[in-house]
C-alpha positions in Angstrom: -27.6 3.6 22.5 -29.2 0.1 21.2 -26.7 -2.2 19.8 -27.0 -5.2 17.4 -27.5 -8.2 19.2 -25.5 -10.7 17.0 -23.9 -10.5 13.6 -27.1 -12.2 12.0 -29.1 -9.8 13.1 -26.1 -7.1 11.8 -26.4 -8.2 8.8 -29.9 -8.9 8.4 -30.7 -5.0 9.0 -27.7 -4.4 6.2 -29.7 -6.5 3.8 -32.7 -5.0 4.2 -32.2 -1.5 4.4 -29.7 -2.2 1.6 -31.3 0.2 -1.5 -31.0 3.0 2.0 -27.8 2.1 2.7 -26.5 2.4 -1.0 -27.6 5.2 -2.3 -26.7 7.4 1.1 -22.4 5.5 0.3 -22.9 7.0 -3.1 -23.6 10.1 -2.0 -21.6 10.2 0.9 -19.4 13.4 -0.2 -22.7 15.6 -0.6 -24.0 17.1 2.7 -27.8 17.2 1.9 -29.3 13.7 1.9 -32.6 14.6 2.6 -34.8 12.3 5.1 -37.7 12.8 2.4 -35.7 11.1 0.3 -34.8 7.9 1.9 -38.5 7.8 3.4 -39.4 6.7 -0.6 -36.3 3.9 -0.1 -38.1 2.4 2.8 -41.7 2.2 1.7 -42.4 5.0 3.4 -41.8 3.9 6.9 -40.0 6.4 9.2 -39.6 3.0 11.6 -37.1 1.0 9.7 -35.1 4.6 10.0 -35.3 4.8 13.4 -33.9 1.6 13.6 -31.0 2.5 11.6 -30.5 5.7 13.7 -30.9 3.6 17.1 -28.2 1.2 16.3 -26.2 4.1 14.8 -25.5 2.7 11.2 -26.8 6.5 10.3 -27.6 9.5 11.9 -30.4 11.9 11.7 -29.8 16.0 11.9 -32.8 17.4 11.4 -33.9 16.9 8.3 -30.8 15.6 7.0 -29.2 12.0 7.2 -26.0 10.9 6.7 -24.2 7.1 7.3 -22.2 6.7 10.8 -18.3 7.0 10.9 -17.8 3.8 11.7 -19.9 1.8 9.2 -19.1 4.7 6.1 -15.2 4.0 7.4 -16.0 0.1 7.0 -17.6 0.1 3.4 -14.7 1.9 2.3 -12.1 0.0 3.2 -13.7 -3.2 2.4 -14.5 -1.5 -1.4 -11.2 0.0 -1.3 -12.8 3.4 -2.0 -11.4 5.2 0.8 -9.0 8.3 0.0 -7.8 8.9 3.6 -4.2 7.9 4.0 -4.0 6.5 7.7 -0.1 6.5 8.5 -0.8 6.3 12.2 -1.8 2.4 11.4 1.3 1.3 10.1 3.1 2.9 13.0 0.7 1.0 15.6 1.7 -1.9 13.5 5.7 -1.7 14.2 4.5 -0.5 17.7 2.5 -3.7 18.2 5.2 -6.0 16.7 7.8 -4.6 18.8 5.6 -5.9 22.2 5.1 -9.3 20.6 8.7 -9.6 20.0 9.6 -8.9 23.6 6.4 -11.1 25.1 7.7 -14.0 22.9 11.0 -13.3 24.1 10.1 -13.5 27.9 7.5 -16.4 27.9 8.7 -20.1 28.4 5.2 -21.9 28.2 5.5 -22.8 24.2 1.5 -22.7 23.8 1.9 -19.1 25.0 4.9 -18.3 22.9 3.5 -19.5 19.5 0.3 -17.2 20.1 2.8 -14.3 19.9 4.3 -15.9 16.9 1.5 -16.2 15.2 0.4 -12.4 16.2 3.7 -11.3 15.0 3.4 -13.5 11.6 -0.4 -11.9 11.1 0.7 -8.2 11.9 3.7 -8.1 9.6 1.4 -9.7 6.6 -1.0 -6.6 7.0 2.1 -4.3 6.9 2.5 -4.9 3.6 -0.6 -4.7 2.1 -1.2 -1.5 4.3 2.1 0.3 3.3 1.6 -0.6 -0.3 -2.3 0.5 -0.3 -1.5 3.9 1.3 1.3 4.4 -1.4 -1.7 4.1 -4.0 -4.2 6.1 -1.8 -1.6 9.1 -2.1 -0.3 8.8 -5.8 -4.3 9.2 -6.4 -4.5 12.0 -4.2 -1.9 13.9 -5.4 -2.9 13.5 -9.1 -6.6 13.9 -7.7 -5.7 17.1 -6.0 -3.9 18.4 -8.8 -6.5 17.9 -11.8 -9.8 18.9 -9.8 -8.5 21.5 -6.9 -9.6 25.2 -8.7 -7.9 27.3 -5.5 -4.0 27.7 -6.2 -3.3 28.1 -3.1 -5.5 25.2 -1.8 -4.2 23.2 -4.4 0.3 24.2 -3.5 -0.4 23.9 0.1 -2.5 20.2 -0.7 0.5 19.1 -2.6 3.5 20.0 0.1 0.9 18.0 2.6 1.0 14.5 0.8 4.5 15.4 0.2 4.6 15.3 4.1 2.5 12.2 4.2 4.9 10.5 1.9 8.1 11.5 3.9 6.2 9.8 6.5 5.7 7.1 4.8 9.2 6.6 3.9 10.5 7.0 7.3 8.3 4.1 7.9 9.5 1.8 5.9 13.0 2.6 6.7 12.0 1.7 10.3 10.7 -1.8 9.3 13.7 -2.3 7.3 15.4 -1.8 10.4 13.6 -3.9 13.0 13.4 -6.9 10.5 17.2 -6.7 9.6 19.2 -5.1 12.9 16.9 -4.7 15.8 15.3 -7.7 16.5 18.2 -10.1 15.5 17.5 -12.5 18.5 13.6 -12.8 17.6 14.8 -14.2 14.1 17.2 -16.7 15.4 14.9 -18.0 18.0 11.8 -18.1 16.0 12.3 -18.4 12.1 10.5 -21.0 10.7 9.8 -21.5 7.1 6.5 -19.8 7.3 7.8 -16.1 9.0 10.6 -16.6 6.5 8.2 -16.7 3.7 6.4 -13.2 5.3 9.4 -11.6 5.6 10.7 -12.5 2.4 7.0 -11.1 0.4 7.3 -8.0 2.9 10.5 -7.3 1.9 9.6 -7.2 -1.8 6.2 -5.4 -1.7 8.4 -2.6 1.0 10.8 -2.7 -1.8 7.9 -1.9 -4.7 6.6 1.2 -2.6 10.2 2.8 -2.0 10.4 3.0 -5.3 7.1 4.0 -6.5 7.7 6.6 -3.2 10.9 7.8 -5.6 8.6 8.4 -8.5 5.9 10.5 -6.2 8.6 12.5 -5.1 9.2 13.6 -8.7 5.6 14.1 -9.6 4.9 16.7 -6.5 8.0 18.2 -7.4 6.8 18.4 -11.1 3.2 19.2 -10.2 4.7 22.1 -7.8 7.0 23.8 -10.9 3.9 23.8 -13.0 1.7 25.5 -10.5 3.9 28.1 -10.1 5.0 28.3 -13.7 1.3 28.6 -14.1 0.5 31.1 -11.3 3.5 33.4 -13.2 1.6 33.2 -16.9 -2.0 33.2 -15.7 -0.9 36.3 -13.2 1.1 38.4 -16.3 -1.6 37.0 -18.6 -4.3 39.3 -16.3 -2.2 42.4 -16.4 -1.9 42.0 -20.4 -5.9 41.3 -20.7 -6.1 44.8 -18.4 -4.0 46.6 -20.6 -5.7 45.3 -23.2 -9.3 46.1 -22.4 -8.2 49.5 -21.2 -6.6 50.6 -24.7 -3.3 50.9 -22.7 -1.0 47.9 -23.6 1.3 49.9 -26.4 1.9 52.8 -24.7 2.7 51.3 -21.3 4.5 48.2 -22.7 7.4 47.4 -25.8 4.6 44.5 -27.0 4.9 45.9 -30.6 9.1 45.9 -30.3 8.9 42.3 -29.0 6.3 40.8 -32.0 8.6 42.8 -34.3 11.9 41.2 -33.6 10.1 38.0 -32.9 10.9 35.2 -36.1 9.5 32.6 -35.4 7.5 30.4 -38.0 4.0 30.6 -36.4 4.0 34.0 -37.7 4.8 33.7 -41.4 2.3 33.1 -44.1 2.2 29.8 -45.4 3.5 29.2 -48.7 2.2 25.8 -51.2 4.8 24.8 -53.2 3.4 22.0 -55.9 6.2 18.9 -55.6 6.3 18.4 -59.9 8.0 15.3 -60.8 9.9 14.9 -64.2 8.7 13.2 -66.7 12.5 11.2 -67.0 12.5 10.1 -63.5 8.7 8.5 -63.2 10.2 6.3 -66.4 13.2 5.7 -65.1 13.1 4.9 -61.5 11.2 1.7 -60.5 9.8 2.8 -57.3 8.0 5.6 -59.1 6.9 3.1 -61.3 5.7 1.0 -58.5 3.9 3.8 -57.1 2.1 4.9 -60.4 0.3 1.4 -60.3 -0.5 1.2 -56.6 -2.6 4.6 -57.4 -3.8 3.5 -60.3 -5.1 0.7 -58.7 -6.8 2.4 -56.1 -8.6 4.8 -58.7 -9.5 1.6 -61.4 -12.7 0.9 -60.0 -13.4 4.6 -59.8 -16.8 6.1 -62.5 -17.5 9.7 -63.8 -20.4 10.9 -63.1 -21.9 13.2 -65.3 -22.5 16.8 -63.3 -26.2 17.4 -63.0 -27.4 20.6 -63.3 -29.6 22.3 -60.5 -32.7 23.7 -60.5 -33.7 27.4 -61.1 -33.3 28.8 -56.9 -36.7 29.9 -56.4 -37.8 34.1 -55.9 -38.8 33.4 -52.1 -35.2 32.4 -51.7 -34.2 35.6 -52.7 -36.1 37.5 -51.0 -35.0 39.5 -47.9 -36.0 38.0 -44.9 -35.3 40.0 -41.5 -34.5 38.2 -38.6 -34.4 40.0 -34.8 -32.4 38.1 -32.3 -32.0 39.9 -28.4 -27.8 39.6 -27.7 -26.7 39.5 -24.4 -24.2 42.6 -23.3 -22.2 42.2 -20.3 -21.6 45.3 -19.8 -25.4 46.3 -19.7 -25.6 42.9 -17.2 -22.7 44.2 -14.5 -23.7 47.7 -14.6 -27.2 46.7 -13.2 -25.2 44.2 -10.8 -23.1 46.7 -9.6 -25.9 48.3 -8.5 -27.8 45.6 -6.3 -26.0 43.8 -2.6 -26.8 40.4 -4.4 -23.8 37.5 -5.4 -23.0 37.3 -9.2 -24.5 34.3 -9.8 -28.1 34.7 -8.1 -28.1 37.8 -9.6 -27.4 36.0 -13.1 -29.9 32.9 -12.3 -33.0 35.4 -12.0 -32.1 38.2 -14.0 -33.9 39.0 -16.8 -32.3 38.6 -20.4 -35.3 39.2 -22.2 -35.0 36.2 -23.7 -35.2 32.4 -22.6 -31.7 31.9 -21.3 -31.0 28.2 -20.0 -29.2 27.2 -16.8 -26.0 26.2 -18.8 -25.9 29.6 -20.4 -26.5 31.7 -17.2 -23.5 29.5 -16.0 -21.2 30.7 -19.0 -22.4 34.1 -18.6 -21.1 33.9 -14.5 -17.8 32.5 -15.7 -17.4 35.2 -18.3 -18.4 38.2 -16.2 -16.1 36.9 -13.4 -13.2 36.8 -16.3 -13.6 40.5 -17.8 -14.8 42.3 -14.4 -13.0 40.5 -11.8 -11.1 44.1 -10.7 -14.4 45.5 -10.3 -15.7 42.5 -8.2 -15.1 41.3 -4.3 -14.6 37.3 -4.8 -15.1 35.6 -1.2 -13.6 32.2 -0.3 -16.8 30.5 0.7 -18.5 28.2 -2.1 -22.0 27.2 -2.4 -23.2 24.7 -4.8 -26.8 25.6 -7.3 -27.9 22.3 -9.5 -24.7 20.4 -8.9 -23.0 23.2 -10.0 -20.2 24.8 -7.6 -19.2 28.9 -7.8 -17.5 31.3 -5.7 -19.7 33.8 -3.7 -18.5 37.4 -6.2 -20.0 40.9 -5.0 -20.0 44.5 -6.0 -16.9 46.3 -4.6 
């Protein structure tokens, strides 16, 4: 495996491969970028991808491409794009500051010592900004995960991970707390000067800002988690209704006429306008009536009556009767004849005939409706393909 020779000649290849290099980090979380497509980013010339592939900023799987860990695990930190919450760090961190302390502790040559200092001072300043940035990283996640994630299950078990990561979290800062207040006491007296003071004072303050923000996490996942299941409950009795339903069956197998009937509230009663007359005695009497009249007549001064004009006589050939055919779609026509193939429910739908032109977004609806109001009679498989940036569950025919 080649390697770059020098950093100039690092990021010389960056720069110039840098339309390449931008539009695969855009479309890093797709897993088909084609090589016929970033042939037309480099003039054509399957070379200056070679040279890419050789040095490993990308790599080549047939005809696929996609950017190497290590450079796709650079741009992201240096964007701050990256949604990966690495905890081992921060414990490496602690790790490593605990071997400085004792290597400063045993040396006697001061040039020595103050390179361990000055380790120490740098490693603690990254603890903070790394604690704090992985305390964002998993707020997003966990409101990420619970606005996008369409599985329930996926989405519960997600959820009571990052609670996990942020446990984790909090046992680390606990730990820091600990070896910058009890453990290291010796390491303090021996070495605070006013800059490590200074460090520990702003690490202090920003561990501070994510034990809290940690307090408020905890509350969301344990919101977001009720929800779920309150949601899991409705959306599961809200099935067994809609069966009912369809099948003609919902008063005789359930009370649902009983319940509606001893049910008051106001949603159900017809709504009554009642006119709010004034006397005549008060708008004399009171002043803020009064005050009131003028404002409105004010508004309406400037106001002019028009006088109505009349329309013209509607013409015979609007009054004829016009007939006009339109083809509707029946579902019930579609899944019979779906039933009756081995294909998945939305292939099926893509290329079936309607017998009439039927655009892409509609066959889509049609998919999510069919999958609605036949789901019993369907086999829905975990695995998920994606068809013009659109992503569906693989359905078939029980």
């Amino acid at each position: 495996m080649n390697t770059f020779n020098d950093i100039k000649e690092l990021v010389s290849a960056l720069k110039r491969e840098e339309k390449l290099i931008s539009e695969m980090f855009s479309k890093r979380k797709k897993l088909d970028y084609k090589l016929s497509d970033a042939l037309e980013l480099v003039d054509f010339d399957e070379n200056r991808i070679d040279f890419l592939t050789e040095r490993s900023v990308i790599r080549k799987n047939g005809n696929l491409l996609e950017l190497d860990d290590e450079f796709l695990e650079f741009f992201e930190k240096v964007l701050d794009v990256n949604e990966e919450i690495n905890l081992s760090y921060i414990d490496e961190n602690i790790k490593n500051i605990q071997e400085n302390i004792h290597y400063f502790l045993n040396e006697t040559n001061q040039n020595r010592k103050y390179s361990y200092l000055r380790l120490i001072k740098k490693t603690f300043r990254k603890m903070g900004i790394i604690t704090l940035k992985s305390v964002v990283d998993l707020r997003r996640n966990i409101e990420t995960t619970f606005k996008n994630e369409i599985n329930y299950k996926n989405k519960k078990l997600k959820l009571e991970n990052l609670d996990a990561k942020r446990t984790v979290v909090e046992n680390l800062i606990k730990q820091t707390l600990q070896l910058i207040g009890e453990e290291e006491i010796t390491f303090f007296n021996r070495a605070l000067d006013e800059e490590l003071k200074q460090i520990i004072v702003a690490l202090k303050y920003q561990l501070g800002e994510c034990s809290h923000n940690l307090i408020e996490i905890e509350k969301q996942i344990i919101n977001f988690l009720n929800q779920i299941k309150l949601q899991g409950k409705f959306l599961e009795k809200l099935r067994k209704l809609k069966y009912l339903k369809d099948h003609f069956t919902i008063e005789a197998e359930t009370d649902i006429k009983q319940i509606l009937t001893n049910k008051n509230e106001v949603i159900f009663e017809t709504r009554i306008l009642e006119p709010l007359k004034l006397s005549i005695d008060f708008l004399r009497s009171d002043e803020k009536a009064f005050e009131a009249i003028k404002r409105i007549a004010k508004n309406h001064q400037n106001r002019k009556l028009f006088k109505p004009v009349l329309a013209d006589t509607i013409s015979n050939e609007y009054l004829e009767n016009n007939i006009e055919e339109e083809i509707a779609i029946v579902l019930e026509e579609v899944r019979n004849h779906f039933l009756a193939t081995s294909d998945h429910l939305f292939n099926f739908i893509v290329h079936y005939n309607f017998g009439k032109k039927v655009t892409f977004n509609e066959r889509v609806t049609i998919f999510c409706q069919m999958a609605s109001q036949y789901e019993l009679e369907f086999s829905i498989d975990t695995d998920f393909q994606t068809n013009n940036g659109v992503e569906y569950a693989l359905i078939y025919p029980k």
